[in-house]
C-alpha positions in Angstrom: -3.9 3.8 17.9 -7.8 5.3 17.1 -9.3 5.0 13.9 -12.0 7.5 14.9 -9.9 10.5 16.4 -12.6 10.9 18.6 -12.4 13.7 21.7 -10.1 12.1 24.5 -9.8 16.0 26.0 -6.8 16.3 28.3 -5.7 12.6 29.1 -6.1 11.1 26.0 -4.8 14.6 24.3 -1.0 12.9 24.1 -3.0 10.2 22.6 -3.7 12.0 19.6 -1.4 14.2 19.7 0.7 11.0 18.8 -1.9 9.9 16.4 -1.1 13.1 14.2 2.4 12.9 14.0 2.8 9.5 13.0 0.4 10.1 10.3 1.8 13.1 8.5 5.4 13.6 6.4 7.9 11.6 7.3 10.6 14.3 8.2 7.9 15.8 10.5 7.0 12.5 11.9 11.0 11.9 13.0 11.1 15.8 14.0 7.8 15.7 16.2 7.9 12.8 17.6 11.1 13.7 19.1 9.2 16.4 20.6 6.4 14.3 21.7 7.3 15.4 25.4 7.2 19.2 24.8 4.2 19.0 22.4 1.9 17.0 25.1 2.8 19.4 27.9 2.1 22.5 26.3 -0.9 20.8 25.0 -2.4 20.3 28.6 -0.5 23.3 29.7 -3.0 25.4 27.9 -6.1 23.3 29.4 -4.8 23.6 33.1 -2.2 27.0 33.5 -0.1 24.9 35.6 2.5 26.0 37.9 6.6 25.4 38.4 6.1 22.6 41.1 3.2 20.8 38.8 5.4 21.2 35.7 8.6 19.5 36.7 6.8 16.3 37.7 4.4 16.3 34.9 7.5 16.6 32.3 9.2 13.9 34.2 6.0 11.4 33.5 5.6 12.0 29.7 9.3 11.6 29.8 8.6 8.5 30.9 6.1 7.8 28.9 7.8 8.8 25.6 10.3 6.5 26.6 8.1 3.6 27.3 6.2 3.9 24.2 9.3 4.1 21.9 10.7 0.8 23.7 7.7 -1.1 23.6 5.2 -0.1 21.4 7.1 2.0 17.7 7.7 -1.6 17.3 4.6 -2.8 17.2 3.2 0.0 14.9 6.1 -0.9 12.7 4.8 -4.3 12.2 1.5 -2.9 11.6 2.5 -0.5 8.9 4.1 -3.6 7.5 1.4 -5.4 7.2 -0.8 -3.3 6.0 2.0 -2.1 3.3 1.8 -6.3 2.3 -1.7 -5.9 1.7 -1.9 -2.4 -0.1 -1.7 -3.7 -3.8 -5.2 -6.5 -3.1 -8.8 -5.6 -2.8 -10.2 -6.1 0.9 -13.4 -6.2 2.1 -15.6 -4.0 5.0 -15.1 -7.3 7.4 -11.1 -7.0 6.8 -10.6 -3.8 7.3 -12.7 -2.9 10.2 -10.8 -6.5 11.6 -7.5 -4.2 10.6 -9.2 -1.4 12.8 -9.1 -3.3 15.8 -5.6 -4.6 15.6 -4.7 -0.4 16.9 -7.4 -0.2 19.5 -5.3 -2.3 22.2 -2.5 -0.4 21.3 -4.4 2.7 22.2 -4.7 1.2 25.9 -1.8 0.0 26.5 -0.8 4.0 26.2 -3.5 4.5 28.4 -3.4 1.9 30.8 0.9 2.7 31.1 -0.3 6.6 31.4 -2.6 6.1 34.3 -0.3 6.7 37.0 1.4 9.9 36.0 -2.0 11.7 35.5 -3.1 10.5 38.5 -0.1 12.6 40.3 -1.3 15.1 38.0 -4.7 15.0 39.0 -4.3 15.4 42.6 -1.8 18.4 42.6 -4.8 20.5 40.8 -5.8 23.6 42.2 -10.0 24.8 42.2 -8.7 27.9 39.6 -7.3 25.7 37.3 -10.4 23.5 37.2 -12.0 26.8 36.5 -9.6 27.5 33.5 -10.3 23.9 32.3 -14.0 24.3 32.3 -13.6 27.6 30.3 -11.0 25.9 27.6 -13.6 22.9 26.9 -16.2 25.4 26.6 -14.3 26.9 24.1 -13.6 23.5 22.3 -17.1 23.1 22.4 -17.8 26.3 20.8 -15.5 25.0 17.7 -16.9 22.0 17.4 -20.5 23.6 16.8 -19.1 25.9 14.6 -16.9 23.4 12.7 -20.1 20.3 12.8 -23.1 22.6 12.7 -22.7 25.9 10.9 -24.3 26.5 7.3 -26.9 24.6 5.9 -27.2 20.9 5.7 -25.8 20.6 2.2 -22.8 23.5 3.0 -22.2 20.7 6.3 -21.9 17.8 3.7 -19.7 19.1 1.1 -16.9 20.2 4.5 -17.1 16.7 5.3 -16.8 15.7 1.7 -13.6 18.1 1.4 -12.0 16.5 3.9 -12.6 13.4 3.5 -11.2 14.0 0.1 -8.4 15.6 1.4 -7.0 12.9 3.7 -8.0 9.8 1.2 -5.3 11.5 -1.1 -2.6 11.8 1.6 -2.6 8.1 1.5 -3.6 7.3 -2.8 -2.7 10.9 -4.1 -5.1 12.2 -6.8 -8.6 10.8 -6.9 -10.4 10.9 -10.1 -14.0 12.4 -10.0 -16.0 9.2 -9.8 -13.8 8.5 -6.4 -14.6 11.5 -5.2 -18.5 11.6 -6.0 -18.3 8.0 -4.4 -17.0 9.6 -1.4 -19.2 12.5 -1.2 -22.3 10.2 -1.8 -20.8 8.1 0.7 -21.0 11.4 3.4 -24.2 12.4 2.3 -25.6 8.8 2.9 -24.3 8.3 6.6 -26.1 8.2 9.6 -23.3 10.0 11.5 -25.6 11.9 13.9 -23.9 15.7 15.4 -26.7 15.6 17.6 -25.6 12.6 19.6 -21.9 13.1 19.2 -22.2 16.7 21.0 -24.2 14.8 23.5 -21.7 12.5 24.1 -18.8 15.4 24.1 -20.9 17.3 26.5 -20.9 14.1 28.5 -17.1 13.5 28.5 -16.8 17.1 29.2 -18.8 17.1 32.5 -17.2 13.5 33.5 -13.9 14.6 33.1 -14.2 17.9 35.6 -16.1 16.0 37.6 -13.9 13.8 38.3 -10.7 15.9 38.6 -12.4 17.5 41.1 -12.9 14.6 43.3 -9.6 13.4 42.5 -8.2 17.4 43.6 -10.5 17.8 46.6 -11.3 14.9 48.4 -8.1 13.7 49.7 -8.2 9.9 47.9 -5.4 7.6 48.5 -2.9 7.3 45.7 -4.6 3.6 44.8 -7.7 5.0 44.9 -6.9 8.5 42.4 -5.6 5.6 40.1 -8.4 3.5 40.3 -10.8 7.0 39.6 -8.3 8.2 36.4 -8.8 4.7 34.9 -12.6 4.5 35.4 -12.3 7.8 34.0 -10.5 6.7 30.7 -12.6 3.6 30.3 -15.8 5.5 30.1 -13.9 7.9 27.6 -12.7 4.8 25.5 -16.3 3.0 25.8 -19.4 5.5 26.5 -22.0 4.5 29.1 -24.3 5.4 26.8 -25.7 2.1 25.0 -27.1 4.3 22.4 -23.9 6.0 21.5 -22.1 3.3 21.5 -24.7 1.5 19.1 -24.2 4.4 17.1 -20.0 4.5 16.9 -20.3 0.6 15.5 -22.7 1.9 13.2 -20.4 4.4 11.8 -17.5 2.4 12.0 -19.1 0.1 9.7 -19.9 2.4 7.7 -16.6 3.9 7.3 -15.3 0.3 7.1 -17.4 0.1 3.6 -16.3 3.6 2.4 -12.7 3.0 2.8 -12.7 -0.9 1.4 -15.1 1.0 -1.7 -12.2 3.3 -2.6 -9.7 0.7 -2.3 -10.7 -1.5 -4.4 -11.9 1.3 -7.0 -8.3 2.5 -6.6 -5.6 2.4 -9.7 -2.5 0.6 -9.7 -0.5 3.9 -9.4 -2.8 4.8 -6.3 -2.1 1.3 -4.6 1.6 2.3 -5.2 1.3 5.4 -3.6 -0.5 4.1 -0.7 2.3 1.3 -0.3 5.4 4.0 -0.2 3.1 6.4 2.3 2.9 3.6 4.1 6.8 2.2 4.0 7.4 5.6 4.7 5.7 5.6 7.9 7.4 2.1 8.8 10.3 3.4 7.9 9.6 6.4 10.2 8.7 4.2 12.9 11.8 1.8 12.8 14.3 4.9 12.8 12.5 6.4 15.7 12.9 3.1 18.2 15.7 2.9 20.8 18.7 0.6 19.5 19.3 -2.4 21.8 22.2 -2.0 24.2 
């Protein structure tokens, strides 16, 4: 899984679409996951319009998929959560917890690398109007994130970041106490996230992506060839081309790493306690959800 819920567009949409539900309540963790399938397919359903005889396949793969991932990696993520449950009630450090970052990021391709072939089918069965309707829905993603990133004034930008960065600490440590909260807005105000760059880099993934279906749709590749294209594809996705954007992200990261290990270890014993349960909760979650051995 992504610490960064970055913009994976249509592939790596079941990616995140994953990421959410296994990080909200815990009935509507076992309730959408369940309906993993559905929800990914409507989800690139509305990028693409497709058609009855893309459909049937394409619910057949993330069948497949779904199945896959609850065999082999809800186990995994279980052990995770348990770990990082163990940990919950001591201090950390930025160094441990962007270490703790990393343990997901293989997990994230191993989806990726296991999704490869049924988006390559995908891919190839495109037609030019639905690469047309594509182009027009990222366009309109694009549109959002400008308004969501770069509307208002500098300081009206900081304090929506602020909010929800608030918001989503207390999912995990419930109510922070003003000093945690002016920590985390000072925190905001005092990174060197940069929209400028990250539109850049959206713009890029944007142009990559319909580029590529559309040499995957049109040119008549063999089937290794497609796959070899939809996995170049991802990589660039998971790790820009762009030196300087990627210099950038580990800035963040480390940045983030030293918010998050801040408000830890600023947190209460109650909060630790809440963050342990959220936590067993979602192990819990996770454990329920995997396939019983025959």
């Amino acid at each position: 899984m992504s610490c960064k819920s970055k913009s994976l567009r249509i592939i790596g949409g079941l990616l995140a679409a994953a990421l959410a539900l296994v990080l909200t309540a815990c009935s509507v963790v076992r309730l959408g996951y369940s309906q993993l399938p559905d929800l990914a397919y409507w989800w690139i359903d509305s990028y693409l319009d497709l058609n009855d005889a893309q459909s049937a396949p394409l619910r057949g793969d993330l069948s497949r998929l779904y199945d896959w991932h609850r065999q082999t990696e809800l186990p995994l993520l279980a052990n995770a959560l348990a770990s990082l449950q163990a940990q919950a009630s001591q201090d950390t450090s930025p160094q441990r917890l962007c270490q703790r970052i990393e343990v997901f990021k293989p997990r994230l391709q191993a989806i990726l690398n296991q999704a490869i072939p049924g988006f390559s089918a995908l891919a190839e069965r495109l037609r030019p109007e639905q690469l047309d309707h594509l182009q027009h829905q990222l366009e309109k993603r694009q549109q959002d994130w400008r308004k969501e990133w770069q509307t208002g004034t500098r300081a009206e930008q900081l304090e929506r970041r602020s909010e929800r960065l608030i918001e989503r600490s207390e999912r995990f440590y419930g109510r922070l106490d003003p000093a945690q909260r002016a920590q985390l807005g000072a925190s905001v105000k005092a990174s060197r996230f940069d929209p400028a760059l990250a539109e850049a880099e959206m713009l890029r993934r944007h142009q990559d992506l319909l580029q590529t279906l559309k040499t995957v749709a049109q040119s008549g590749l063999s089937a290794p060839r497609i796959n070899a294209d939809i996995e170049q594809l991802l990589g660039r996705m998971m790790n820009s081309p762009n030196p300087a954007y990627r210099a950038h992200m580990d800035t963040v990261q480390q940045e983030n790493c030293q918010t998050f290990a801040s408000l830890h270890n600023s947190s209460t014993a109650a909060q630790r306690q809440k963050l342990a349960l959220t936590l067993a909760g979602f192990e819990a979650d996770a454990r329920a959800l995997i396939p019983a051995k025959p």
